[in-house]
C-alpha positions as CSV (number, residue, x, y, z in Angstrom):
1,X,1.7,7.0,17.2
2,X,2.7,8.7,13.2
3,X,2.4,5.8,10.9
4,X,3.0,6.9,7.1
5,X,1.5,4.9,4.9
6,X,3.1,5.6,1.1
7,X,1.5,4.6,-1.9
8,X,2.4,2.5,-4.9
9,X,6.3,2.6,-5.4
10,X,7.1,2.3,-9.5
11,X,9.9,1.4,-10.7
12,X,13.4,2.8,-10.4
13,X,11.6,6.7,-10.1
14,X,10.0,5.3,-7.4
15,X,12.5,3.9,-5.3
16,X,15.0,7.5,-5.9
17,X,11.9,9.2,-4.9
18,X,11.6,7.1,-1.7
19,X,15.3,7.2,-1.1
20,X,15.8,11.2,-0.9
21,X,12.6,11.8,0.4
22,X,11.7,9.6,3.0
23,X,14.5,10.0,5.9
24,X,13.7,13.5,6.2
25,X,10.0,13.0,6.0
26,X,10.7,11.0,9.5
27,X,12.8,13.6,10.9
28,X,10.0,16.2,9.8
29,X,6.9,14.6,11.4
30,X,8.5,12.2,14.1
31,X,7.2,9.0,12.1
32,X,7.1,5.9,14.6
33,X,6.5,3.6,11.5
34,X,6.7,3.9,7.6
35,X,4.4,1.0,5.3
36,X,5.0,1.3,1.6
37,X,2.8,-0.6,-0.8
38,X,6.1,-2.2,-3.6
39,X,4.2,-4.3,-5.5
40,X,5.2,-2.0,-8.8
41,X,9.0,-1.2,-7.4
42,X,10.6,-3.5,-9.7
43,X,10.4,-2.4,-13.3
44,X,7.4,-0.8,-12.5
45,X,5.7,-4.6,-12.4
46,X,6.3,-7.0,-9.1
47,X,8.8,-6.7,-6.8
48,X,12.4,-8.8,-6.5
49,X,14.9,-9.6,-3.4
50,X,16.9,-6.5,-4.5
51,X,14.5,-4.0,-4.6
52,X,12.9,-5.1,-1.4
53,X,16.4,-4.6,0.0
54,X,16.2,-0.8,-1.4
55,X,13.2,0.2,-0.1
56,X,13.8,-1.1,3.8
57,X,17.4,1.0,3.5
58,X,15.6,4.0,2.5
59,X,13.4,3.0,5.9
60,X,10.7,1.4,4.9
61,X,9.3,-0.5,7.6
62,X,6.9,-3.1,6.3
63,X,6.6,-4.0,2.5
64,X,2.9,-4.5,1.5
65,X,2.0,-5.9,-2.2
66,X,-1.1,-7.0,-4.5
67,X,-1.9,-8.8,-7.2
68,X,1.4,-8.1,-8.9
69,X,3.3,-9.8,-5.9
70,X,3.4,-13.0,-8.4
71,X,5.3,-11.4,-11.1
72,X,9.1,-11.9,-10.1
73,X,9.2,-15.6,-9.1
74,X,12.4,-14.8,-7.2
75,X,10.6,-13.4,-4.4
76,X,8.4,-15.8,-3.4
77,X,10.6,-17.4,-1.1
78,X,11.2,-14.9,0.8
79,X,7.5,-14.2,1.7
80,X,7.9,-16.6,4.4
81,X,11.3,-15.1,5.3
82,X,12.0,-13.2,8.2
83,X,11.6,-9.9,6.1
84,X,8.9,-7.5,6.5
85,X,6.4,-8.1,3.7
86,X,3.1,-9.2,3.2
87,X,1.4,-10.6,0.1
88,X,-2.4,-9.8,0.3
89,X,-4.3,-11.6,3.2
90,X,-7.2,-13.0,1.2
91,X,-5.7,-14.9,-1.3
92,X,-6.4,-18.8,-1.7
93,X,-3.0,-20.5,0.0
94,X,0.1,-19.7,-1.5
95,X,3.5,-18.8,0.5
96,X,3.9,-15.9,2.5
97,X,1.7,-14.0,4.9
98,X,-1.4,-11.5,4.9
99,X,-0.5,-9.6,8.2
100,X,2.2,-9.5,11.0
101,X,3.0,-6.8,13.9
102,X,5.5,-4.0,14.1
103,X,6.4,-1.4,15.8
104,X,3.4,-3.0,18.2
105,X,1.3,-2.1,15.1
106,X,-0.5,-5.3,13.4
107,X,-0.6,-4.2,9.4
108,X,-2.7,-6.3,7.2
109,X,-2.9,-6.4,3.4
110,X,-6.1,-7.4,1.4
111,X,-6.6,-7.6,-2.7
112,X,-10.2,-6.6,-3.9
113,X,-12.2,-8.7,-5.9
114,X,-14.3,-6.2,-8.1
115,X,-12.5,-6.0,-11.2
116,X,-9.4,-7.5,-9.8
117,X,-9.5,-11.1,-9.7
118,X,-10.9,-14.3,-8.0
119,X,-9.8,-14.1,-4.8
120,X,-11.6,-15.1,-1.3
121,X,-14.1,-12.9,0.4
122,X,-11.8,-9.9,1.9
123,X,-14.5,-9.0,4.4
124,X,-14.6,-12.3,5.5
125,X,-11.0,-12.8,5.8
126,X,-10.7,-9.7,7.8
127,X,-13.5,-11.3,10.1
128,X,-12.0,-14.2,10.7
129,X,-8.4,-12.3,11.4
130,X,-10.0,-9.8,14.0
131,X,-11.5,-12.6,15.5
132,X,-7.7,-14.1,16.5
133,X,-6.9,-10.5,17.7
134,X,-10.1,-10.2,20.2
135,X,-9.4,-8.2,23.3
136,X,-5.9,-7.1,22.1
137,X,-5.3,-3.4,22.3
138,X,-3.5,-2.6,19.3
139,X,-3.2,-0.7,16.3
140,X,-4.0,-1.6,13.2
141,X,-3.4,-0.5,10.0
142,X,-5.2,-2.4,6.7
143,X,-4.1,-1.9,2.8
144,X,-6.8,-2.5,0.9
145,X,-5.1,-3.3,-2.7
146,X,-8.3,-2.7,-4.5
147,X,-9.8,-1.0,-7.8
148,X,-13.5,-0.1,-7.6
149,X,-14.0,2.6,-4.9
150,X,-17.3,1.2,-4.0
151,X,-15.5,-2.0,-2.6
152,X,-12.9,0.5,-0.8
153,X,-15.5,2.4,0.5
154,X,-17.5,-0.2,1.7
155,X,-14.6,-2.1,3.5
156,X,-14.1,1.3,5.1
157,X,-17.3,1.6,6.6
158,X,-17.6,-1.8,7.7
159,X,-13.9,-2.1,9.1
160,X,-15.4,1.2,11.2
161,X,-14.4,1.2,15.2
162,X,-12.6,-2.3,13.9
163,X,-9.2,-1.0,13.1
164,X,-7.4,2.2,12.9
165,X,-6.9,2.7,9.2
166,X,-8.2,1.3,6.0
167,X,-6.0,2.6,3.0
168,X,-6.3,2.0,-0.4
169,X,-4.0,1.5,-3.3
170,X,-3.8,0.0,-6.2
171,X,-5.4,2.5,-9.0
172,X,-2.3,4.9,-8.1
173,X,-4.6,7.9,-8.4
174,X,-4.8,10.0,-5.1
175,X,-8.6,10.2,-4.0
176,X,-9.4,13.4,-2.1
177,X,-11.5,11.4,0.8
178,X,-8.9,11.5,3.2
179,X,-11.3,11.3,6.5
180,X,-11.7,9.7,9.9
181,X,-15.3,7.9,9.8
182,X,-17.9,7.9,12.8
183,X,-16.1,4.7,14.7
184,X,-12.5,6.6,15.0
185,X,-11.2,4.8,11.4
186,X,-9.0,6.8,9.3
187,X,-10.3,6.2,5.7
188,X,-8.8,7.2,1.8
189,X,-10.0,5.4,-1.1
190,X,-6.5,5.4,-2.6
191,X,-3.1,6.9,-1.3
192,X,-2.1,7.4,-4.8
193,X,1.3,6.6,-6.1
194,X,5.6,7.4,-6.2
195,X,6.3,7.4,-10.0
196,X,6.3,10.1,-13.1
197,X,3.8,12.5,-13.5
198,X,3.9,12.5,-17.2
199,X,2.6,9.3,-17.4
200,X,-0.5,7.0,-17.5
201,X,-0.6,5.6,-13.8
202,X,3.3,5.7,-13.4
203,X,4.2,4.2,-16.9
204,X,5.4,5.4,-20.9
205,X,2.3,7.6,-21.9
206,X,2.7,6.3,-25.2
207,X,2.7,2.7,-25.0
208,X,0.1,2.9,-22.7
209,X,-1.8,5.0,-25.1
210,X,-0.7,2.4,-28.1
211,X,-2.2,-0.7,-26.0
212,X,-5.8,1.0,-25.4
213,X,-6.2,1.5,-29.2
214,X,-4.7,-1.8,-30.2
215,X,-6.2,-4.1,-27.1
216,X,-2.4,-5.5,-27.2
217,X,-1.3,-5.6,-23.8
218,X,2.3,-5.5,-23.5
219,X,4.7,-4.9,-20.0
220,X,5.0,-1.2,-20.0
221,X,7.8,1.0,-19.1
222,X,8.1,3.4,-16.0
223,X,7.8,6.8,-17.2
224,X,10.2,9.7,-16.6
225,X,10.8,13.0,-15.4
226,X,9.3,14.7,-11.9
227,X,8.1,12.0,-9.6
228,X,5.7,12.2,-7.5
229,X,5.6,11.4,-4.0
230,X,2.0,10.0,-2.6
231,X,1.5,9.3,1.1
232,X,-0.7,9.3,4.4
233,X,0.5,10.5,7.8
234,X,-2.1,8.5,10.3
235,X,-1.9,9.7,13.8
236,X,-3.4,6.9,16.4
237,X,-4.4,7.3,19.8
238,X,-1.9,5.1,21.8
239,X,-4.2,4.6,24.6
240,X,-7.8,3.6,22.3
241,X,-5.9,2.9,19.3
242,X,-8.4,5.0,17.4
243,X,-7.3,7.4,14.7
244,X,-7.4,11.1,15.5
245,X,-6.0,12.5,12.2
246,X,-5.2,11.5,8.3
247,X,-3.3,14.2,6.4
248,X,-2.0,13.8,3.0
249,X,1.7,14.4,1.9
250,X,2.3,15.4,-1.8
251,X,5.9,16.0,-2.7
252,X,7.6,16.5,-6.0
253,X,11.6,15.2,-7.0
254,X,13.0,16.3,-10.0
């Protein structure tokens, strides 16, 4: 099984990118499953009914989020609807869900707590989820929505021979770790992001710049011009569910 996994989606550059790029990605590497993480797709902050709509017609499978998931009100409703997206597994109880299966594929999204937030113990919660899934042979993929590396890299190793891919987003800064640890896990600290390249993480350079030096924090724009295109192609073994390859995919638009 191809599972792409595609990192943070911002704004409207994002979603174009997605759009043009992603049907023929499919085509080009026989993809049985696309997960895109669109906690940033709506005005590069949260993500709304509409622009959930946009990314599943551009084929987007499963909709994964973070700690942004909150900022459009509107979409909370529909986290318990019968559309594909998930809001991150370990957080205290709150609507929506932290997991569900497609494709025969159980995807699962976690937040990080260094740096992030207080949120309950991811490794735990992970735990307690593979626990439910004991004995079942199936994939499965995990978005870690985290910043520190350490705490990506840890989860990693102690996911190992558990499931079939920890990926990380979040920092929307591809990591060059792309690897398949000792227990068959496919591992990156961070995918990366879909957004501007002359930018600060996706957004305006300049009020981003602006709010360092004046500890002001204001919502920031989506940057513009070429647009990056950050994603994993995870092969799985469709007999031992381990992973047998991670590759990364880097294109360009505009």
């Amino acid at each position: 099984m191809k599972i792409l996994a595609i990192g943070d989606i911002i704004g409207k550059p994002g979603r174009a990118a997605v759009r043009e790029l992603l049907p023929g990605l499919c085509r080009e590497y026989g993809i049985d499953l696309v997960i895109g993480n669109g906690e940033n797709a709506a005005g590069g902050l949260g993500l709304t009914l509409s622009t959930a709509r946009e990314l599943f017609d551009a084929g987007v499978d499963v909709i994964t989020s973070g700690n942004h998931i909150w900022t459009h009100k509107e979409i909370v409703p529909y986290l318990d609807s019968e559309l594909a997206l998930l809001r991150p597994l370990n957080y205290p109880p709150n609507p929506g869900r932290g997991h569900l299966l497609a494709a025969n594929v159980l995807i699962v999204n976690l937040v990080g707590r260094v740096f992030m937030g207080h949120f309950d113990c991811p490794f735990r919660a992970m735990d307690q989820l593979l626990a439910d899934f004991e004995g079942k042979s199936i994939p499965i993929v995990v978005d870690f929505h985290a910043e520190a590396t350490s705490e990506k890299m840890a989860m990693g190793r102690y996911l190992d021979g558990r499931v079939s891919a920890v990926l990380g987003t979040h920092t929307h800064v591809g990591t060059i770790d792309a690897q398949i640890l000792p227990g068959g896990t496919a591992y990156v600290s961070d995918i990366g992001m879909v957004g501007p390249i002359d930018s600060v993480i996706g957004v305006e350079p300049e009020p981003a710049i602006n709010s360092f030096l004046t500890q002001v924090w204001r919502r920031l724009p989506p940057g513009k011009g070429k647009v990056s295109f950050d994603a994993v192609l995870v092969e799985v073994d469709d007999k031992t569910c381990r992973a047998v390859a991670i590759n990364r995919i880097r294109k360009t638009v505009g």
